[in-house]
C-alpha positions, 0 to 999 in steps of 0.5 A: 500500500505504500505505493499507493498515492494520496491526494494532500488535502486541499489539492486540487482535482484535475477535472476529467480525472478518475480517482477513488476515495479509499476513506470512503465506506464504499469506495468507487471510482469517480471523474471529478469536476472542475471545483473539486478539491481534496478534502480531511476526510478523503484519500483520493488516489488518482488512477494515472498514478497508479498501474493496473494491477494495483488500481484493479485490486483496489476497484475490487477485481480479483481475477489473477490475470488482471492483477498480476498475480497467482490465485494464493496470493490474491486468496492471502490478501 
């Protein structure tokens, strides 16, 4: 998780961008808009900060193809 990044709060969100806020209860991916900045309670991770196998265990796929991975090491996480 370490080389997940996190928008600093106050940040600015670039508009058209894809993120996901990992702080919220059911995080989802979302395009944001131009008046959109990063607030306390978010942690945004911006999806062209981060490769795909990553992002797509964080968007909640768990297909070893698509993450990069064996099967045992998706079940161990």
């Amino acid at each position: 998780m370490k080389q997940i990044p996190i928008v600093p709060e106050g940040t600015r969100l670039k508009q058209g961008a894809t993120y996901l806020d990992l702080h919220a209860e059911h995080p989802q991916s979302f395009t944001a808009r131009a008046n959109m900045v990063a607030g306390p309670d978010n942690w945004y991770v911006p999806k062209t900060d981060v490769t795909y196998p990553p992002w797509n265990y964080l968007i909640g796929v768990r297909e070893p193809a698509r993450l990069d991975a064996t099967q045992e090491a998706i079940d161990e996480q």
